[in-house]
Each structure stands twice: as structure tokens, then as C-alpha cells.
C-alpha positions in Angstrom: -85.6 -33.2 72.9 -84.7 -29.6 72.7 -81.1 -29.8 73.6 -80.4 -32.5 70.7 -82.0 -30.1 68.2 -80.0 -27.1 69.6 -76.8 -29.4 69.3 -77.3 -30.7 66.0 -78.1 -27.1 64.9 -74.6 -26.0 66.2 -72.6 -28.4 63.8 -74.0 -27.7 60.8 -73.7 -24.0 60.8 -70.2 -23.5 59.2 -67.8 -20.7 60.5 -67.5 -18.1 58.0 -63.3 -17.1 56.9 -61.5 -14.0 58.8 -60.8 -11.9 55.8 -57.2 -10.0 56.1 -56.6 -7.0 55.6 -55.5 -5.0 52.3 -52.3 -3.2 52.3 -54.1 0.2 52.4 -55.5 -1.2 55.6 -52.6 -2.2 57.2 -50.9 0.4 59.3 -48.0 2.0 58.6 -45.1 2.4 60.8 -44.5 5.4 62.1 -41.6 7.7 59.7 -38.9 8.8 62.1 -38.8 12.3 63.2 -36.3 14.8 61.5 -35.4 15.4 65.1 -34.4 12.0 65.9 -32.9 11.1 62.3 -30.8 14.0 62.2 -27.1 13.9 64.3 -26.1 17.2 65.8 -23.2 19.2 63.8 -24.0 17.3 60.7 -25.8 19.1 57.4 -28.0 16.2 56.1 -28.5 17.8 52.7 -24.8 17.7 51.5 -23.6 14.7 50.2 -20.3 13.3 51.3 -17.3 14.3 49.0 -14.9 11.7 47.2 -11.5 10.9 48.5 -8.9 12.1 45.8 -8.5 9.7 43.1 -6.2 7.5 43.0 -2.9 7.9 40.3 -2.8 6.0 37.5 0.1 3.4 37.4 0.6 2.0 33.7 2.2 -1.4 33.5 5.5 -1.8 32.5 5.4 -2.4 28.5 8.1 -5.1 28.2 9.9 -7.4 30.6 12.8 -5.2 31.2 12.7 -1.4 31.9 15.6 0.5 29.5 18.0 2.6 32.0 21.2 1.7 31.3 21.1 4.4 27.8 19.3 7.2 30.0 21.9 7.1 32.3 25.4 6.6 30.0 28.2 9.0 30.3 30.5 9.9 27.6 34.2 8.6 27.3 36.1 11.7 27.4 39.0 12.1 25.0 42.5 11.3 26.1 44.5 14.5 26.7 46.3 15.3 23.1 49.6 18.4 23.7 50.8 20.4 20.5 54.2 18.9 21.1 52.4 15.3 20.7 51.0 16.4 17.0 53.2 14.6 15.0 50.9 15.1 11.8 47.1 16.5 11.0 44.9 16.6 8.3 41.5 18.2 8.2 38.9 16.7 6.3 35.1 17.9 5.5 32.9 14.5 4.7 29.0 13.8 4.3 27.1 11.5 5.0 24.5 10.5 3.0 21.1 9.0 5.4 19.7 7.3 2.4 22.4 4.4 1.9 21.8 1.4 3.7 24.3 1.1 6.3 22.9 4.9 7.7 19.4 4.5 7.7 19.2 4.2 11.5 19.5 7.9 11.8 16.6 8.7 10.4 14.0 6.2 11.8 11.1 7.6 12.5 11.2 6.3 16.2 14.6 8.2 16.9 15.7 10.5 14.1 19.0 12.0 14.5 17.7 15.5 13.1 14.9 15.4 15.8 17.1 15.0 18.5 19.1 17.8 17.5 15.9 20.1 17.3 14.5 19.3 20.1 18.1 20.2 22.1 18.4 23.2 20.3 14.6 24.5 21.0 15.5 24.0 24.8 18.4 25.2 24.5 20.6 22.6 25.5 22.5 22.9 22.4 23.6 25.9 20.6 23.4 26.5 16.8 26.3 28.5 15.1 26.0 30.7 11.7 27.5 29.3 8.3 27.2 32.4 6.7 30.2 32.5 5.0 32.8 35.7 6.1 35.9 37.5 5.2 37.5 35.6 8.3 35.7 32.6 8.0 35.0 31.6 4.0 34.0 28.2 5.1 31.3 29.5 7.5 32.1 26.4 10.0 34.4 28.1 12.6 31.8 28.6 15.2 32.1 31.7 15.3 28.4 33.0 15.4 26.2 31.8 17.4 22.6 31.9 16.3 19.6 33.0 19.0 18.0 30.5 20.5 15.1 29.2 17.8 16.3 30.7 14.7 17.8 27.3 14.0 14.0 26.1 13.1 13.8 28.8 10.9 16.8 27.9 8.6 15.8 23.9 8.5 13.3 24.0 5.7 13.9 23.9 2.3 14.9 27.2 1.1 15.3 29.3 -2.4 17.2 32.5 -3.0 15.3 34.9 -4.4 16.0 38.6 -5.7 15.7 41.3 -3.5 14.0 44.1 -5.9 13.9 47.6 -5.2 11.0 49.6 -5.6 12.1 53.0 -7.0 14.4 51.8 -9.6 13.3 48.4 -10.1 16.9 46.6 -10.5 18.2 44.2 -8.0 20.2 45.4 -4.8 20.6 41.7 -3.4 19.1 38.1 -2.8 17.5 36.5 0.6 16.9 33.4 1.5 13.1 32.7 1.5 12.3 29.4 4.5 9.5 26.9 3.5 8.2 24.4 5.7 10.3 22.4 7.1 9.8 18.2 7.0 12.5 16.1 8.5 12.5 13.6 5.9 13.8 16.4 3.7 16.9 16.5 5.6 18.7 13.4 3.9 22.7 14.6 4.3 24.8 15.7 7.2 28.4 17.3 7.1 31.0 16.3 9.5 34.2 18.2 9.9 36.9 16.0 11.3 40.7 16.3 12.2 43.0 13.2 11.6 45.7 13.0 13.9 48.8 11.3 14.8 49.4 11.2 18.6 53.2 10.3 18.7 53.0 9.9 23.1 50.0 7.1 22.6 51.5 5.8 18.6 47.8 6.6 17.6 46.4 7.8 14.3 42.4 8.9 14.6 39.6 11.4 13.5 38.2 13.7 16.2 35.1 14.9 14.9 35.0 19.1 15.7 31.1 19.8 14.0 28.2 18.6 12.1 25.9 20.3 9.9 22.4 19.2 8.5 22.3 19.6 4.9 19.2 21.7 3.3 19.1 21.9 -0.7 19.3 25.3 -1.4 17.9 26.8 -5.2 20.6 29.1 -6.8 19.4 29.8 -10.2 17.9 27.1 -11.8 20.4 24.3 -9.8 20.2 23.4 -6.3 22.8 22.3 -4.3 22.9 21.6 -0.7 24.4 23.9 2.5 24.7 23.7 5.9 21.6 24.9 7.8 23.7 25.7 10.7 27.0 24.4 12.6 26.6 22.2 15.8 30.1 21.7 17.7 30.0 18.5 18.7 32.1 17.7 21.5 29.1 19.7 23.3 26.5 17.0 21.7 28.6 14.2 22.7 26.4 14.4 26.3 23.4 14.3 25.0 23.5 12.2 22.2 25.2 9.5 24.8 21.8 8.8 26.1 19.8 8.7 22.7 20.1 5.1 21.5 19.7 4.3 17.9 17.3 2.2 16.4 18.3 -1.4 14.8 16.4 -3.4 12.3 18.1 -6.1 13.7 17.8 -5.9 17.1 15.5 -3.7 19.3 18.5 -3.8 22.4 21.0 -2.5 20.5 22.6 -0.8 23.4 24.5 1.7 21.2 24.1 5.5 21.3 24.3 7.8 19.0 27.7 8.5 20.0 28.9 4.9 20.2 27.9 5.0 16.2 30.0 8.3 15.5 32.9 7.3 17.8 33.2 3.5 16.2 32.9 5.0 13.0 29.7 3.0 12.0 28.7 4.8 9.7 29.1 5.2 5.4 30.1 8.9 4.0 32.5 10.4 1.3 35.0 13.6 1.2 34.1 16.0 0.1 36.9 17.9 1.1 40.7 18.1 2.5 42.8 20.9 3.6 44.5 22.4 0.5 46.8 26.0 0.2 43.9 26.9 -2.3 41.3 26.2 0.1 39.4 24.1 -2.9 36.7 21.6 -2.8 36.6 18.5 -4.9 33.8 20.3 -6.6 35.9 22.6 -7.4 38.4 20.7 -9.5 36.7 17.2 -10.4 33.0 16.8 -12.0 31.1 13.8 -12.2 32.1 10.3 -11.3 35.7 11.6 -11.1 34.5 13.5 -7.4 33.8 9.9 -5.8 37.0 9.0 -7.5 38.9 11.6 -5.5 37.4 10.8 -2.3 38.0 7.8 -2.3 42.1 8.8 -3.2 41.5 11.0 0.2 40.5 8.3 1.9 43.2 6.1 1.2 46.2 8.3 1.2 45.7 8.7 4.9 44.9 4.9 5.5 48.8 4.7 3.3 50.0 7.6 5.9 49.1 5.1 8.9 50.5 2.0 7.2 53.8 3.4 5.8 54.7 4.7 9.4 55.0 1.1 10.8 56.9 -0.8 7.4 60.6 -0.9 8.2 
């Protein structure tokens, strides 16, 4: 009788839940010692330093990279003798950047000015004086060469202005006062050109000797436009080889600036021949009658070529 109430007092009593323990009670492991963290011969508390940064490689903008043009070499003249000279003519000629057909040389990707600065200032190129002498009235015989960056100096637009003097107050002289220069100011170049006959090789053909950029000059109340200074350009012919001019038409052109000067592509007028009174058409002819004359210039040497071959 008393072991069945002990046993039926054993399965009702219900077992009470084991209750976990909170995170504050659970132990935490043990932090490693500085000791056994730390390796022998290495500082801990400087960080690792960066490998050097890798360069920067830009894609190529295009399918096709441009190196025939950096790379051109000019075609050198054939060898002309005296004795060979069978006839010259020297001729003085603009050209004007504003007509159509030479508006490549002034496109703001490849200006024909800005390459000629840009030699000049590192003096690749040398600038020569037009300052007009006793020896050299025309001011285009190379005979001064200009230091190296006054050429910038004598590109912008300039005025000539009275020199004053102090005491007396009358005028001893003029200068020539610089303004800022702006390369779409420059709109006119001057070539100076020899036409020659070559009796060994039966060839008639210009050899270009200088060109000049134009800059209007104020004289009084007229302007009229003079040569900033003289480039000779059989010494540009190596560098402007590798500059290729820019097309409308077509962006691979493949012509230098020196192709478009030695094919003659490339609109201008006389504006003066060789004479015994060393005279300019200026000088003679006003008005429409000066494009008149150039073009009289023009053809009597094309006439001199084609009356040498009628029989």
C-alpha cells in the first residue's frame, strides 16, 4: 500500500525546464596574449604600405593609330646649277586664309600660324627681321635674325604711334606699339617665290624661298598689312612635313602642310614681280585694276611655259 502511493506520487510531479544561460553568463574565450599574437621582427602598429599604382593606359580613340604623318620625310629638291637657269622671275604673292579653298590653314584643330609659333617658341625655327634697310628695302632677305621669342611680340595687332619728346614737345620718331595677339587676326600670309626654267630637266616651277604672316598695321588713319617677320622656308619644310592639314571632307587626308604648298593647293594673288623700279602693283594700279594686274602676272608666265614648246 505504501509503495503504490510513493509510485503514483512520482509521476505526477512534473520536471521543472533547465534554464540556459544569458550571454553575460556565458564565458568568454580567452583573448590571445600580445605575446603569442605578435611575430618577432614585425611592428604591429604600422600598416602595410601600397604597391605603386599602376599607369594609366587610355584606349586607343579610333580604330587606326595615325603614324604615317609623324613620321614623313620631305622630298628634297632636285639639284638646280646656274648654267641650268635658262630663265627666272621672282614673284611676291598672298594668300588670303579667308577664301574657301584656304580655309584649312586656319582650323582651329591645326592652324598654320600655331604651328609656326609653337616652332619658333622652341626654337626649332628661326624668325628673321623685315625692318626694311638701305641693303635690303624689301625687308625679306633674311638677313636679321630675330632672338628667340620676340617673334610673339611682333604677332599682335599693332599701331604706329608718335614718339614725343619731352623738352621740346615735337616729334623725333614713331614705334610700333604690340597689342594682344589672337590668331584668328592673322587672316593673310606672304610667300616669296622664284619661277624657274631648268633647261637639264625641261622644267618650269616656283621654289618657294619665305613666308611671312601678315599683321594689319595703323599708319595714320589707314591700315595696311606687313610682314610680322620672315620664315625661310626650306628650313620649315621638315617640320611642317609631319603636320597634317585638316579636311572638311575627309578626316584621313594624308596631306601635310607641305604636300599643300608643294602641289600648289592653295588660292593667292601677286602682289608683286621683279621690276628695275623695284615697284609694287600698289604702287602703279588702284582698285579693281590691282587684281587685274595679277592676274596679267600670272598669265604671262603660264604664256612663257607654253610659248617655249609651240613650233
Amino acid at each position: 500500500m505504501c509503495l503504490a502511493c510513493v509510485a503514483s506520487f512520482a509521476q505526477t510531479k512534473k520536471k521543472k525546464p533547465r534554464r540556459k544561460p544569458t550571454a553575460t553568463q556565458q564565458a568568454a574565450p580567452p583573448a590571445p596574449s600580445t605575446a603569442q599574437s605578435a611575430q618577432p621582427g614585425v611592428d604591429t602598429t604600422k600598416k602595410i604600405a601600397a604597391g605603386p599604382a599602376k599607369p594609366f593606359d587610355a584606349p586607343l580613340d579610333g580604330y587606326y593609330k595615325k603614324t604615317n604623318i609623324l613620321s614623313a620625310k620631305v622630298t628634297p629638291y632636285p639639284n638646280l646649277r646656274e648654267s641650268d637657269v635658262a630663265f627666272a622671275k621672282r614673284v611676291w604673292r598672298e594668300i588670303d586664309v579667308r577664301e574657301k579653298m584656304n580655309q584649312y590653314l586656319v582650323s582651329p584643330k591645326q592652324r598654320l600660324i600655331d604651328v609656326l609659333m609653337t616652332a619658333l617658341d622652341a626654337g626649332e625655327l628661326t624668325a628673321y627681321d623685315p625692318t626694311p634697310t638701305k641693303t635690303d628695302p624689301g625687308g625679306d632677305t633674311f638677313a636679321v635674325p630675330l632672338a628667340q621669342g620676340k617673334a610673339r611680340g611682333r604677332m599682335a595687332d599693332s599701331s604706329l604711334v608718335d614718339k614725343i619728346d619731352k623738352n621740346t614737345g615735337e616729334k623725333i620718331g614713331s614705334v610700333l606699339k604690340a597689342g594682344e595677339f589672337n590668331p584668328d587676326s592673322i587672316v593673310k600670309f606672304r610667300l616669296k617665290e622664284d619661277w624657274i626654267f631648268d633647261k637639264q630637266r625641261s622644267m618650269f616651277e616656283p621654289r618657294i624661298i619665305g613666308i611671312a604672316p601678315l599683321i594689319k598695321v595703323k599708319v595714320g588713319g589707314s591700315e595696311d598689312y606687313q610682314p610680322a617677320f620672315w620664315v625661310y622656308f626650306p628650313d620649315a619644310r621638315p617640320l611642317l612635313a609631319t603636320k597634317e592639314v585638316v579636311s572638311r571632307d575627309n578626316d584621313n587626308t594624308g596631306l601635310s602642310f607641305d604636300d599643300i604648298f608643294m602641289k600648289r593647293m592653295f588660292a593667292s594673288y601677286v602682289v608683286k614681280e621683279s621690276n628695275d623700279k623695284d615697284e609694287r602693283i600698289k604702287d602703279y594700279a588702284t582698285g579693281i585694276d590691282k587684281l587685274y594686274e595679277s592676274e596679267r602676272i600670272k598669265k604671262k608666265l603660264q604664256d612663257w611655259e607654253l610659248n617655249l614648246w609651240q613650233y
